[in-house]
FIBATI-891034 format. One record per atom (N, C-alpha, C): residue in one letter; x, y, z. Coordinates in steps of 0.05 Angstrom, whole numbers, plus 5000, padded with zeros to 4 digits. Atoms other than C-alpha are relative to their C-alpha. Layout:
AXYZ/...
! end
This chain:
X500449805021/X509944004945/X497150115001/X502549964999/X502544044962/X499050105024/X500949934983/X498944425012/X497749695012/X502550214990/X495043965064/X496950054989/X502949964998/X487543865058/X498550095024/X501049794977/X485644175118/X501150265003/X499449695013/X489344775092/X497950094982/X501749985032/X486144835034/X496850065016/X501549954986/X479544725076/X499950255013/X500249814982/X480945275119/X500250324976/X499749845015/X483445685060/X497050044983/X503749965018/X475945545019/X498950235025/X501749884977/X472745685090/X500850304995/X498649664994/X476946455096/X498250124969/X501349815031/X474346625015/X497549915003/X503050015003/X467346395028/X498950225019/X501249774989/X467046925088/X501150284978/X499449775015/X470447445040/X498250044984/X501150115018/X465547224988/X497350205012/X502449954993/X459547335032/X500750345007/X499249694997/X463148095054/X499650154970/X499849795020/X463048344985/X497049914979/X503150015014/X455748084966/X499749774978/X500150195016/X456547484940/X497249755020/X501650214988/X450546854964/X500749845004/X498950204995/X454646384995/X497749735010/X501850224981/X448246045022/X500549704990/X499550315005/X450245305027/X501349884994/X497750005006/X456845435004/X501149735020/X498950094980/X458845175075/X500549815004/X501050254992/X455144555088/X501249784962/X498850095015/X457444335012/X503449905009/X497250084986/X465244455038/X500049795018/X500150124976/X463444115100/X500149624988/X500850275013/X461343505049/X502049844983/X497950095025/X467243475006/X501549735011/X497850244986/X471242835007/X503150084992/X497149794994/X478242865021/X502049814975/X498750135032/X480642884950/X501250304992/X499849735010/X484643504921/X498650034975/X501949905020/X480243474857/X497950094998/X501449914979/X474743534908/X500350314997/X499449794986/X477444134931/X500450204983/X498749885034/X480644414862/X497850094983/X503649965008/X472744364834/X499850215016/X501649804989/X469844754885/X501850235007/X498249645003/X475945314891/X499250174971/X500349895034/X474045394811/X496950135000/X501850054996/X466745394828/X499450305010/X499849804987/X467045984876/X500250284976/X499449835010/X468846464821/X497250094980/X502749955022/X461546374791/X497250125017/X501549914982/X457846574861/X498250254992/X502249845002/X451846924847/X499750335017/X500249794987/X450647654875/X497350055019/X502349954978/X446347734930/X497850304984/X501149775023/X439948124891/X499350295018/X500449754987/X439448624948/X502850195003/X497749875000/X446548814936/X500950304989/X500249725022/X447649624924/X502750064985/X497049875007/X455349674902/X500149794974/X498650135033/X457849544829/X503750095011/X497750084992/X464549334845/X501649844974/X498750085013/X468549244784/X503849875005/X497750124992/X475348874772/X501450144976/X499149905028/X477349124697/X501250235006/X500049745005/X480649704692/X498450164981/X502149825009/X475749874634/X497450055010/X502149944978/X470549764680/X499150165028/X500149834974/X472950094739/X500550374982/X499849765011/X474650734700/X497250094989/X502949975006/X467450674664/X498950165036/X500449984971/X465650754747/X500250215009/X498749734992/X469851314760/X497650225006/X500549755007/X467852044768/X500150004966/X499549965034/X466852214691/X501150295001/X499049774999/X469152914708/X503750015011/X498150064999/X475652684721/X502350074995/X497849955012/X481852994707/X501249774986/X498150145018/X485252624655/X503350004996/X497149845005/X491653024638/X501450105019/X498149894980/X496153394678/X498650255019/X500849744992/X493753834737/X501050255005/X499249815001/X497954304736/X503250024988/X497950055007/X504954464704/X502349935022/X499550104964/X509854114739/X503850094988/X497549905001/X517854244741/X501249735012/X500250164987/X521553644742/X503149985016/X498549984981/X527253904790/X498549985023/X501650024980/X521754034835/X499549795011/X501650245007/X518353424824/X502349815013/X498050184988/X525053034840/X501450075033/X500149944976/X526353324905/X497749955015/X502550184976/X519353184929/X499349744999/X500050274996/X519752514912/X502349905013/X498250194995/X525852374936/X500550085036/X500750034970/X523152725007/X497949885003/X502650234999/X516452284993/X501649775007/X498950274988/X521251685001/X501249985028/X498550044972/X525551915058/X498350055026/X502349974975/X518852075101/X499049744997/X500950315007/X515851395076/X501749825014/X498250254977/X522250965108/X498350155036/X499949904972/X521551535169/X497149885011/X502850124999/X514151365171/X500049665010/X500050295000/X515150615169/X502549915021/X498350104982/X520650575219/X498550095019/X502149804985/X516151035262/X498649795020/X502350184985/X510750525264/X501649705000/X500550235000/X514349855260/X500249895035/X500050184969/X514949725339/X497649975002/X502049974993/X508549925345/X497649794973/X502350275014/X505649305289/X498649805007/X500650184989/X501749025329/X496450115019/X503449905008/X494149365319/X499450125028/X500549874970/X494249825382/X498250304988/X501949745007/X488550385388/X501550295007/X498549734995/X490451115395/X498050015033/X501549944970/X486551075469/X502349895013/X498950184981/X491550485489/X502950065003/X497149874999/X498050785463/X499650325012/X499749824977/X496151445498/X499849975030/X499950074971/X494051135562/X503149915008/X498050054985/X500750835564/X502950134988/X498149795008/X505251335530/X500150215024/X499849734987/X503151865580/X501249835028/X499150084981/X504551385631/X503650065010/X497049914998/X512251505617/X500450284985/X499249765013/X511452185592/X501550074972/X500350045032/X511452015518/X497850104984/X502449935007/X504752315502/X499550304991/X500050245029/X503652515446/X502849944988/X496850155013/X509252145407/X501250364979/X497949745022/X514752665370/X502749904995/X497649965007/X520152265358/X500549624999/X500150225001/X521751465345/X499349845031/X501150124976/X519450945397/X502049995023/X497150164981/X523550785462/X498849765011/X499850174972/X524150305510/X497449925020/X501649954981/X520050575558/X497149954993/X503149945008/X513550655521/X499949694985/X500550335002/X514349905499/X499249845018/X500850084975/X513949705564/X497750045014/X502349864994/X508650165581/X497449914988/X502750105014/X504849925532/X498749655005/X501650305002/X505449125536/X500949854986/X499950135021/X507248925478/X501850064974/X498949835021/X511049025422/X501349824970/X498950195017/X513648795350/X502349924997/X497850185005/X518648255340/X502550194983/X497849815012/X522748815296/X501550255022/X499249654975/X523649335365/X501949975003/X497250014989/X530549075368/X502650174978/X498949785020/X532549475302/X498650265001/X501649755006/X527649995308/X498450105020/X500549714974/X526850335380/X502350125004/X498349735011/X530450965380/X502449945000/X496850024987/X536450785426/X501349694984/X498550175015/X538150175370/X500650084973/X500249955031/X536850485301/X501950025001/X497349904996/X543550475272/X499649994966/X499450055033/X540850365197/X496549974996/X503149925011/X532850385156/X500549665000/X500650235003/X531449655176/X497949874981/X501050105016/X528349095138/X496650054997/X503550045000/X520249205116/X499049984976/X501450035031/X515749005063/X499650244987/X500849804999/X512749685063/X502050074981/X497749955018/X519249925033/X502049864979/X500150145021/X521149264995/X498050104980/X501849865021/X514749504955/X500250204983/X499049795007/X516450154945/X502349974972/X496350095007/X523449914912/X499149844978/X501750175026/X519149364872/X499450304970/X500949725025/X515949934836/X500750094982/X498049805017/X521650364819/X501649784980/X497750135021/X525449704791/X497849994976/X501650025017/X518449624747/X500950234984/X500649785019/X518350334722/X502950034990/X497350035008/X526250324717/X500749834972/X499150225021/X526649724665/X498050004981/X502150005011/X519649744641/X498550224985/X502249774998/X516950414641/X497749985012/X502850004996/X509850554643/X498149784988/X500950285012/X508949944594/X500049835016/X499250294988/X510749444646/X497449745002/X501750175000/X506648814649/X499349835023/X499650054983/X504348374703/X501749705001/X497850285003/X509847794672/X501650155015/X497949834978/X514148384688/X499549965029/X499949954968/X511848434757/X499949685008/X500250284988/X511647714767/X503149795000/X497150195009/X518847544738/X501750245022/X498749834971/X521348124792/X499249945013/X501450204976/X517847794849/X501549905004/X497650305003/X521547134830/X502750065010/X496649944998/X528747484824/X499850155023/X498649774977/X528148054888/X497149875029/X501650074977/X522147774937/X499849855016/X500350224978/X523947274995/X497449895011/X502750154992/X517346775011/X500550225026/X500050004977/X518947065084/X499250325003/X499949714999/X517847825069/X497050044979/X502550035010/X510547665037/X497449895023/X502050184982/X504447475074/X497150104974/X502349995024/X497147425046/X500049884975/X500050075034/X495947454973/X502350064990/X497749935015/X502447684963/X501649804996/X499250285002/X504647044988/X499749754982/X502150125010/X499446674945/X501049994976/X499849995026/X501746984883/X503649964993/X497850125011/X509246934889/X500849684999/X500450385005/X508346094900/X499050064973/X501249995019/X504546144838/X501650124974/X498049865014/X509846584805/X502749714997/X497950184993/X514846084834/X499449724969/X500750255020/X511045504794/X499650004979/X499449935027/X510145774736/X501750044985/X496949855001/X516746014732/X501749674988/X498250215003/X519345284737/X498049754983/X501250205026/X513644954690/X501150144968/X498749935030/X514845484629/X502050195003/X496649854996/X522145724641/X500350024968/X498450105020/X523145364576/X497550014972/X501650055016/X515745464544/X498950274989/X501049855009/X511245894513/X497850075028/X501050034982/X507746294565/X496750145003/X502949874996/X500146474576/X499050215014/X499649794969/X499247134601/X497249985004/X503249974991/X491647084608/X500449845026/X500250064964/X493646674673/X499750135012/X499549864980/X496547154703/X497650145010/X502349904998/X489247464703/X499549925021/X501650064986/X485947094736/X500349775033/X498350184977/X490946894797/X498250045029/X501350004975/X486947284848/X496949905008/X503050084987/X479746934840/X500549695010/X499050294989/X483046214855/X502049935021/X498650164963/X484745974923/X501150265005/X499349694995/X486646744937/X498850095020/X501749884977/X483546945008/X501650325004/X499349694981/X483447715044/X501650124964/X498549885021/X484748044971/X499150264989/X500849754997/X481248604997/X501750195020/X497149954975/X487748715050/X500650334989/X498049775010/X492049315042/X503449964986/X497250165016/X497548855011/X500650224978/X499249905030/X496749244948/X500050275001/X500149704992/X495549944976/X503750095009/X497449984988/X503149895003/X501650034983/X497649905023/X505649894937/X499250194981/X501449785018/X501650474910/X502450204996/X499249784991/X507351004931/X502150014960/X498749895012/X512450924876/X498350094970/X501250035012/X506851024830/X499050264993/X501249724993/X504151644858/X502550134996/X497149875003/X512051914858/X500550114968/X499049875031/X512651824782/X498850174982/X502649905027/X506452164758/X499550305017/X500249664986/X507452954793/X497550094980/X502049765013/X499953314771/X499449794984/X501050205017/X498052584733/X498549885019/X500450224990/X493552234781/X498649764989/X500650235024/X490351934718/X501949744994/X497350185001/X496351614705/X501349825017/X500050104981/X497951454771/X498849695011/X501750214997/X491651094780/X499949714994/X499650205019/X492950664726/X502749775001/X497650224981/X499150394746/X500649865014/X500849994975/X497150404805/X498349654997/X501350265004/X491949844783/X502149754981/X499550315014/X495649364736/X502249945028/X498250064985/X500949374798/X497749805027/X501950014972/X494949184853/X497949794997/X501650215010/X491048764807/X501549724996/X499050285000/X496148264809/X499549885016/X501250114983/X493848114867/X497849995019/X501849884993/X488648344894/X497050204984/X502149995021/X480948564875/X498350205022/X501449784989/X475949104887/X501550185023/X499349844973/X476949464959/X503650044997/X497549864995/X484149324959/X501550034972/X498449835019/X485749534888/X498750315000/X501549734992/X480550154899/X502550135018/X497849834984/X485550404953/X502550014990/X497749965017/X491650304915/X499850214982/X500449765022/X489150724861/X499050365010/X501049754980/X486751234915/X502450105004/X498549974986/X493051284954/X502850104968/X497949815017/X497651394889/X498750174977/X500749775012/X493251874853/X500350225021/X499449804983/X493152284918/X502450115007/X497649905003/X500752294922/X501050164970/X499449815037/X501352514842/X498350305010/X501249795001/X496053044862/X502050185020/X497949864980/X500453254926/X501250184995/X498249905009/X505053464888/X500850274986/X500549715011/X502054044854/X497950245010/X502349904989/X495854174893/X500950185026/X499649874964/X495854674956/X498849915011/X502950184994/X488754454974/X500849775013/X499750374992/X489053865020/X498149914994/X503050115011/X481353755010/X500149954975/X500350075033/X482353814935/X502049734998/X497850284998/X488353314941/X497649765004/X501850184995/X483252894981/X497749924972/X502550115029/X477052904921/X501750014981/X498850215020/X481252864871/X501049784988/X499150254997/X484252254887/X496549874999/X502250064994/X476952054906/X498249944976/X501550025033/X474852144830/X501249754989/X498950295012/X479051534815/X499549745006/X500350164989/X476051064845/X496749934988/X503050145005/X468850644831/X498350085017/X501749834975/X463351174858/X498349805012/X501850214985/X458850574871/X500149795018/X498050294996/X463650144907/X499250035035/X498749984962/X464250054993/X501850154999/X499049854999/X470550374984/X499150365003/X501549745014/X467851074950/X498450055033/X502350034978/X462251045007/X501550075029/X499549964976/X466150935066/X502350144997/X498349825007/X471951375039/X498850345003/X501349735005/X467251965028/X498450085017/X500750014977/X464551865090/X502350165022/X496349944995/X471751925119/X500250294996/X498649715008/X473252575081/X497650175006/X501549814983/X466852885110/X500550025027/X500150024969/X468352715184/X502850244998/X497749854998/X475052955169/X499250364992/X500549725010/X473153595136/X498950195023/X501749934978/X468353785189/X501049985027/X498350004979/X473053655242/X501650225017/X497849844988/X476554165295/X502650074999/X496650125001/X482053775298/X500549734994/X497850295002/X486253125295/X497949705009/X501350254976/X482952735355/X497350054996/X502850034998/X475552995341/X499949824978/X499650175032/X476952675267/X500049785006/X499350334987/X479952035301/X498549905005/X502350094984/X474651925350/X497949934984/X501950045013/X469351925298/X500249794976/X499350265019/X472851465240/X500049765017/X499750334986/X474350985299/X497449935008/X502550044992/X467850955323/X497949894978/X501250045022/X464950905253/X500749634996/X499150165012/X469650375231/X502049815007/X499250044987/X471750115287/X500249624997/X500150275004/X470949365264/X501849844974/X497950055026/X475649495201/X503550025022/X497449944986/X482749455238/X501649994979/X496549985017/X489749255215/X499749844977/X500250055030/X489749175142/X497850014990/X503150025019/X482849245131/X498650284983/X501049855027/X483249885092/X498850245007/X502749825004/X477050285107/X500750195026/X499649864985/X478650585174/X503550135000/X497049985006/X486050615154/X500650314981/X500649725016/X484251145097/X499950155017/X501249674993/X480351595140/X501750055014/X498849824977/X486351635188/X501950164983/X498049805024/X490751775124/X498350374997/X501449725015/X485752405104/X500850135023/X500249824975/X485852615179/X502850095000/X497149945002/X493252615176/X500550264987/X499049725030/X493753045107/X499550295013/X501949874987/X488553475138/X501950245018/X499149804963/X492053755210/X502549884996/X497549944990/X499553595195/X501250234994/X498949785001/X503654155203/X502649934982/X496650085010/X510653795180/X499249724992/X499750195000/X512753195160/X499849755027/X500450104978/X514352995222/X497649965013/X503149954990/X507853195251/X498449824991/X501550235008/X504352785211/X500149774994/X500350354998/X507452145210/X499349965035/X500850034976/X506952165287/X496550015004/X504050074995/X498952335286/X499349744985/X501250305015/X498251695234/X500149785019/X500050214988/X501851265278/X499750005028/X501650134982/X497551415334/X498149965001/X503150094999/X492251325308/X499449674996/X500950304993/X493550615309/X499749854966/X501250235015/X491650015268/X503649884992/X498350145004/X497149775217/X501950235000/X497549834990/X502650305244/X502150094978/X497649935011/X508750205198/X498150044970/X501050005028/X504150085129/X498650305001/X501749735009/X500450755136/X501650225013/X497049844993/X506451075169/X501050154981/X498149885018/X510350985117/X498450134971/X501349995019/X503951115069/X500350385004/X500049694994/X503151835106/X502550174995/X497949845009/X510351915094/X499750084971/X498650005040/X510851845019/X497850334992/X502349825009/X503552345017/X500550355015/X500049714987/X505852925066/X503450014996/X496849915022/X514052865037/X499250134964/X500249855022/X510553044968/X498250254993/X501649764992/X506053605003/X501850195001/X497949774985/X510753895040/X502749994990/X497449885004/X517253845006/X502649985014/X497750014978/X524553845033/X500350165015/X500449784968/X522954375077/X498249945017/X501550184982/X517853975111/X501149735014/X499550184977/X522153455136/X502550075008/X496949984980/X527553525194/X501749815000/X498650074993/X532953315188/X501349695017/X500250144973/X533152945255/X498949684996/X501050255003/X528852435229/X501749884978/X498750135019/X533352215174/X502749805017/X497050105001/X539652235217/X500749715024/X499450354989/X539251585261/X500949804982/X499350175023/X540051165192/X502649944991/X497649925006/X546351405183/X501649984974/X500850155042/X545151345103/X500849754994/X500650375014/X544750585111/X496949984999/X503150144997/X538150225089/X500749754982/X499950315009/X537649455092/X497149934992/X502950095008/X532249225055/X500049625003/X499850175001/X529448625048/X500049724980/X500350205027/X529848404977/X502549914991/X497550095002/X534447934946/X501550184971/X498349905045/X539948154878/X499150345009/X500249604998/X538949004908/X501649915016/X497050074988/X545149134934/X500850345013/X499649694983/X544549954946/X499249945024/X501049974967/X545050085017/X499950335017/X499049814988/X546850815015/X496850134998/X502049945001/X540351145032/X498850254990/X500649675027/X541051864995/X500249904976/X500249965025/X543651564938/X496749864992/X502850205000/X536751054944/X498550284992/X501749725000/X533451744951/X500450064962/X499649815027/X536852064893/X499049864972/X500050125027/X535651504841/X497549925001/X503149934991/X527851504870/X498850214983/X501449775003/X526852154856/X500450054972/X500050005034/X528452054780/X497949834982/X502350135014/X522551664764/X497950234989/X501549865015/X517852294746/X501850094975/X498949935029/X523252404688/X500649744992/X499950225009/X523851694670/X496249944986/X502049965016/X515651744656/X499450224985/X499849795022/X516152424618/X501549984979/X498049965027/X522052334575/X499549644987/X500150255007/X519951624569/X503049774997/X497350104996/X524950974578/X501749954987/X497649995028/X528250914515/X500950295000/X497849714994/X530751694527/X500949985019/X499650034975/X531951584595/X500849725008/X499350334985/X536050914614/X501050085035/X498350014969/X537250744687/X502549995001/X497049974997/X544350704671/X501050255008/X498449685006/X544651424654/X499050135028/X500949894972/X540551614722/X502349895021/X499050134968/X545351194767/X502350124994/X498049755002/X551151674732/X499550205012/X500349674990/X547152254742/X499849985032/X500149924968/X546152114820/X502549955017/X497050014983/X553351824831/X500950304994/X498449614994/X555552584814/X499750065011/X499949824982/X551952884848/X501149935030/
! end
């Protein structure tokens, strides 16, 4: 029932380097661990202990966790309200091609999960005259390359026969059951008692992992009691490593979907969804990534798309900094690959999941895609975590561009199946998935007591 002590060890060790990354004074932290006797109350002390780490006084970033704190942070010029009037036929068609580019996106990259540079997948793409990518992975360019992920047996071209299993899109799905049952009220009991009922341990890693054990145990201490939500607070400063990941950026999308011309709103969602698990950097990008899809939606401007989203975020933070960094390289850019070359070079020590160079390939993306298509292919060669920013680029250039921005072509391998990987969801048809998606920006306008999911899963079996 208990994790080893040389887990645990290794687990302190991993949050004392995170610790020291975000400006905390670990000095001596180490040699203390090193001292502990091998006792879990030992260990239990000094996991509690950690959460009181001093700030290094040469530290420049105010890095809040609050949402009244991180909003204090913000841009104060901020759009609040709606940016523009929105139509919510419109609105439901571009979300419901923000989803079907988001799978396309994330099937795209899942062979390729396995942190390859855009130098290494061109060197060996062109090798078989795959270069540049325009169309799902094969065979050939797996081989070419070396390597490939444990999923390529559902998801290179000549197998797809259906939108195979991925977190990426478990997330997504999370979301919509939140805003579906919950609304915009939802809580993070809510998000923690859906976990329990639809999230397999085996389709979590990280903190995500961290927090559904913890869900799990709570679940089976007060089934029957009165329950403390101030826990749930404070799940990610205890024994919680890497909770600066992109775990929580992956579930930004259905967030950004429901809030067309709200990225206020968005944001906000965005955080109580990201704060469950996760703190600073990787709730900063969550709140980035679905204010920029809400803005998508109404904006022409890709740059404006870009700073707007960019106002939502903690100007004083690492994020902010190396984000705005990002959206200058990009701005100032020719093209695609001068953009690339310069984020990778920058941030070339942030890889897969780490966020910071992951953004700037998103902006570069927004930037120089022509189509849908177009631009999940430039994401996923630009490397790092492939299917997560795949399917991120899908959801942000499906609510740019519209159903006239994606072909076709890429939908029809699926053959409107999609197996997910959560348990008690049972849709497999992948339009209607679409169609009952794309009803979440009228499920946050008309609010959920006017709007029941019952009456949406009528309105999309008609059609």
């Amino acid at each position: 029932m208990f994790p080893t002590l040389p887990f645990l060890k290794d687990r302190l060790a991993l949050i004392l380097r995170n610790k020291f990354s975000q400006g905390c004074n670990t000095s001596g932290y180490l040699e203390r661990l090193e001292q502990l006797p091998d006792s879990y109350d030992a260990y239990l002390s000094f996991a509690a202990s950690l959460a009181d780490i001093p700030m290094r006084k040469d530290w420049p970033y105010v890095e809040p966790d609050t949402l009244e704190e991180i909003q204090a942070e913000c841009h104060p010029d901020r759009p609040q309200g709606t940016l523009r009037s929105i139509d919510l036929t419109d609105s439901a068609s571009r979300v419901e091609t923000a989803f079907l580019a988001s799978v396309c996106g994330s099937i795209l990259g899942k062979p390729l999960e396995i942190d390859p540079t855009l130098h290494e997948m061109r060197e060996a793409f062109s090798k078989v005259g795959e270069w540049p990518v325009n169309d799902y992975v094969t065979e050939p360019m797996l081989r070419s390359l070396g390597r490939r992920h444990w999923s390529w047996y559902e998801t290179e071209l000549s197998r797809i026969r259906h939108v195979a299993p991925d977190d990426d899109i478990n997330y997504t799905l999370m979301g919509m059951l939140a805003l579906e049952q919950f609304g915009s009220e939802f809580t993070k009991r809510n998000l923690r008692d859906l976990w329990i009922n639809h999230v397999p341990i085996s389709m979590t890693w990280g903190p995500e992992r961290v927090m559904l054990l913890r869900s799990a145990m709570t679940y089976w201490e007060y089934d029957r009691a009165p329950f403390d939500h101030s826990v749930i607070e404070g799940w990610p400063d205890f024994l919680t490593p890497e909770t600066e990941l992109c775990g929580a950026a992956i579930r930004a999308d259905a967030y950004g979907y429901a809030c067309p011309g709200r990225p206020a709103l968005a944001a906000e969602l965005a955080w109580r969804d990201a704060s469950f698990t996760h703190r600073r950097t990787g709730v900063y990008s969550t709140m980035f990534i679905a204010a920029a899809i809400a803005a998508a939606q109404v904006l022409e401007d890709r740059m404006e798309i870009i700073d707007t989203a960019l106002q939502f975020v903690p100007q004083r933070s690492r994020f902010y900094e190396a984000a705005l960094e990002c959206r200058n390289i990009v701005a100032a850019a020719n093209d695609w690959i001068e953009a690339y070359e310069q984020i990778h070079s920058t941030y070339s020590e942030y890889r897969h999941c780490q966020v910071y160079q992951e953004i700037g390939t998103l902006m570069n993306t927004l930037r120089f895609a022509e189509n849908v298509g177009d631009g999940i292919c430039k994401q996923v060669m630009q490397g790092n975590d492939t299917d997560s920013f795949g399917a991120t680029a899908g959801s942000l250039l499906g609510a740019y561009f519209g159903p006239d921005g994606l072909d076709p072509r890429w939908i029809a391998p699926f053959r409107d199946t999609i197996h997910t990987g959560l348990a008690l969801f049972h849709e497999q048809s992948l339009s209607r998935l679409a169609k009952r998606i794309g009803q979440l920006p009228s499920i946050l306008h008309y609010g959920r007591h006017s709007v029941q999911p019952s009456e949406l899963y009528v309105q999309v079996n008609e059609q």
